[in-house]
C-alpha positions, 0 to 999 in steps of 0.5 A: 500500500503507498500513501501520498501526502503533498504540501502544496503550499510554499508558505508553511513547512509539513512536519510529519511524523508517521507511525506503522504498526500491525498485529502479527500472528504468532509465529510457529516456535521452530520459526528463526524469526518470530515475525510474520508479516513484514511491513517496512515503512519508507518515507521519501521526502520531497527532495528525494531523501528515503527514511527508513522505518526506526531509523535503520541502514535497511529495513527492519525485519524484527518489528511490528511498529515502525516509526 
């Protein structure tokens, strides 16, 4: 799923913060990693910068809350 947001408005800077969090089933106990479903939340900015969720290098494989 991508969602868009866009500051049209050249007189006011956005602050955004963005949040993503999901119920996760559990997973089978012989699992190496106990998450499931991986989401990973990706932030671009209008300048092109991508932000990662949690603030990572990559994408975080071990959480079901980004941020």
């Amino acid at each position: 799923m991508v969602v868009s947001f866009q500051n049209t408005s050249s007189s006011f800077v956005v602050v955004a913060q963005v949040t993503l969090v999901w119920n996760d089933p559990p997973a089978s106990l012989l699992a190496g990693v106990s998450l499931v479903i991986d989401f990973d939340l990706r932030v671009t900015s209008p300048a092109g910068t991508t932000y990662l969720g949690n603030g990572g290098a990559a994408a975080d494989r071990l959480n079901n809350a980004e941020r």
